[in-house]
N, C-alpha and C positions, 0 to 999 in steps of 0.2 A: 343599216348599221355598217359605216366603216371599219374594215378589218386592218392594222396597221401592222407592217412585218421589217421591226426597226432593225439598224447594223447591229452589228457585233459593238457590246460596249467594252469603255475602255478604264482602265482602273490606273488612279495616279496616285501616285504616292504624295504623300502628305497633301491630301485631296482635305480643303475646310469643309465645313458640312453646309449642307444646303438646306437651304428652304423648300418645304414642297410646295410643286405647281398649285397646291388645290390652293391654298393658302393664299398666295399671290393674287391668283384670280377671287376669292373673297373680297380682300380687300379692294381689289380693280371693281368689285361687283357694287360694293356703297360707296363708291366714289362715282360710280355712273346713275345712283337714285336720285341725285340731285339734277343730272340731266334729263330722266325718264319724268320727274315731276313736271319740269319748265315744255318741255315737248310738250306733255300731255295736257298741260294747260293753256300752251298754245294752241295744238292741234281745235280742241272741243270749243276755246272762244271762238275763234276761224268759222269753223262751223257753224257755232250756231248764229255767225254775222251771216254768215252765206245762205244761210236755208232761212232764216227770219228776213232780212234787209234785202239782199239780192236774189232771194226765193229759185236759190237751186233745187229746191224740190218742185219747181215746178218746171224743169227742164227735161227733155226726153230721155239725155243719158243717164239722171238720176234713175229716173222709171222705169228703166231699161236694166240697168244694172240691178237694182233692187227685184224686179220679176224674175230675171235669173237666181237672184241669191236666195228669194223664198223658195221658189222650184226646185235649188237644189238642197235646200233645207227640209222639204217635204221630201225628197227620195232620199236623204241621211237616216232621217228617223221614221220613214215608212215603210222604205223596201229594201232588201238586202245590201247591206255594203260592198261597194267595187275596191275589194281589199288588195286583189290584184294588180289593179291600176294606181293603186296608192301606194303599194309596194314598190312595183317599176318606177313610177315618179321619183319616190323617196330614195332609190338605188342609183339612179339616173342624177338624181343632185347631187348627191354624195360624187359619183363619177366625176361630171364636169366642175366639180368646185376644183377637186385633186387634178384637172389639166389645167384648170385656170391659172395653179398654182403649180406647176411648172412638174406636178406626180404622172406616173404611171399606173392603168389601173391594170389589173393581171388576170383578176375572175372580177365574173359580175354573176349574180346568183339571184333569180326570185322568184318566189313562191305566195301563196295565198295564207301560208303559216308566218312568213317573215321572206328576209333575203339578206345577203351581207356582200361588199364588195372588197376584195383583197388589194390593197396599193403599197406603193413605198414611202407614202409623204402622210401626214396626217395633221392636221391641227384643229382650232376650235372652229373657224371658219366652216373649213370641212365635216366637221362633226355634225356641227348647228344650222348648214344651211337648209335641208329638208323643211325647219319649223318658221322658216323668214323669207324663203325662198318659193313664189308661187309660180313651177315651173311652167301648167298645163296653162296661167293665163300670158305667159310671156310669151306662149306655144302660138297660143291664138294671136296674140297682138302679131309678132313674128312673123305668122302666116296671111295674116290681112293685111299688112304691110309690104309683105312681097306682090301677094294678087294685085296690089295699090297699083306698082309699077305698071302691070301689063292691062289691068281690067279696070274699069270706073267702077268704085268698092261704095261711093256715096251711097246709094239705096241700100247698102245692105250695113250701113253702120248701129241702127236700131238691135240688128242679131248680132254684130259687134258687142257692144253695150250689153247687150243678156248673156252673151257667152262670157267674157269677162266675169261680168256677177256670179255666176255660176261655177263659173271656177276657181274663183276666188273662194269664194263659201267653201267650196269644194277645200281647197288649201286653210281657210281657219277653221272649218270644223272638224276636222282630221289630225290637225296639232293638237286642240284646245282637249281631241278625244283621246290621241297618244299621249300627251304630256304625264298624265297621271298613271299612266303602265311601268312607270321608272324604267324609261329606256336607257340603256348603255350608251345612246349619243350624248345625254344630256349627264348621267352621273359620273361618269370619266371626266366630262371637263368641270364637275363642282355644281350641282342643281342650282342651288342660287344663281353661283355667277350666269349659268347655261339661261337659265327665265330671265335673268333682267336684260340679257343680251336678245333673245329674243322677242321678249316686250319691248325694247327700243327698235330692233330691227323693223319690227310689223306696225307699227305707229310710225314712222319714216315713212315708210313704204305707202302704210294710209294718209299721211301727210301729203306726198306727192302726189296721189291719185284725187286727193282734193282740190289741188291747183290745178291740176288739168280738164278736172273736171268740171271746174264753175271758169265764168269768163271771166269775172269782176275782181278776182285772186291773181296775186303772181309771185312767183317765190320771193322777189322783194319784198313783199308786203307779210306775206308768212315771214320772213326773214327781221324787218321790222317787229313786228309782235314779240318773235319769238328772241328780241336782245331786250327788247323791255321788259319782258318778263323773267327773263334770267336777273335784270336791275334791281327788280323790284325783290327778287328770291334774295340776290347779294343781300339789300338792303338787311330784309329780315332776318337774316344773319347775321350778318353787323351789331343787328340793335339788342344780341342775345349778352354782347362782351361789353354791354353800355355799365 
């Protein structure tokens, strides 16, 4: 949870009245269902051309990434939860979102009960990035990209590939399990608007790790699909004011 510690506000005379934020992002929210559809029917045709016709399931890094993501779907729901570790993540995104974005952070605080950090900047970005944002797998990428430089990392891309899965899993099964706790990231910036931004976010995110991960895909081609399909959405809309 980001803690946000705004200025001193300022009162004007013959100030018009405003609209509340939450409102705003409402409406910003069904205006993005029409994008979350065309993705997501992008995304799963993709798919299942790639695992049916070019038979990415049968490639190692499918298998790989998949044996991590059961694995650590068995230790979600088998053995105790690393609430710890999922709290520092989720403090630590929060953190670096507010440098990304030009904040200061002042306390960083966690605990196995929760943890909150204190900044000057806050926005939805920052709020929302814990539930879109898989920090512990960019961790790993990050880090087998640096050993790239000094060591020959090929033999060890198959533990590549499962540590990914696994901490990916690790990151949607941890939203999918917070989300319904009605967290203060997500009701501060309007729960609707908060899910569909996160549902676009993490279908993105899945989007791209599907083109890297088949050979026979390239964002072209994702990018193709996914204007025809926007076409064909226009059309059906079109033919509603026939």
């Amino acid at each position: 949870m980001a803690s946000y510690a705004p200025p001193a506000q300022r009162h004007l005379a013959g100030e018009a009245w405003m609209i509340p934020t939450r409102w705003v992002k409402f409406v910003v929210a069904i205006f993005l269902l029409p994008l979350c559809a065309i993705l997501s029917q992008t995304f799963f045709t993709v798919f299942a051309r790639a695992t049916v016709t070019q038979r990415l399931w049968a490639g190692e890094e499918f298998w790989f990434f998949s044996l991590g993501a059961i694995l650590w779907l068995i230790a979600f729901y088998g053995l105790p939860r690393p609430m710890l570790v999922y709290v520092f993540g989720h403090e630590l995104t929060h953190a670096l979102w507010v440098w990304l974005m030009g904040g200061r952070v002042s306390r960083f605080r966690v605990g196995r009960e929760g943890g909150h950090i204190v900044t000057d900047r806050n926005n939805f970005w920052i709020a929302l990035a814990p539930y879109f944002f898989p920090l512990y797998s960019l961790i790993v990428l990050a880090v087998y990209g640096t050993l790239s430089l000094f060591f020959e990392m090929q033999p060890y891309g198959r533990l590549l590939y499962g540590l990914v899965g696994a901490t990916w899993s690790f990151h949607f099964t941890f939203t999918c399990w917070m989300i319904p706790k009605k967290q203060t990231d997500l009701t501060d910036q309007g729960t609707f608007f908060s899910l569909v931004v996160i549902y676009l976010m993490n279908l993105s995110l899945l989007s791209v790790m599907l083109v890297l991960a088949s050979a026979e895909i390239t964002f072209a081609d994702f990018g193709r699909d996914f204007i025809a399909n926007a076409d064909k959405f226009a059309s059906w809309v079109s033919s509603f004011g026939r």
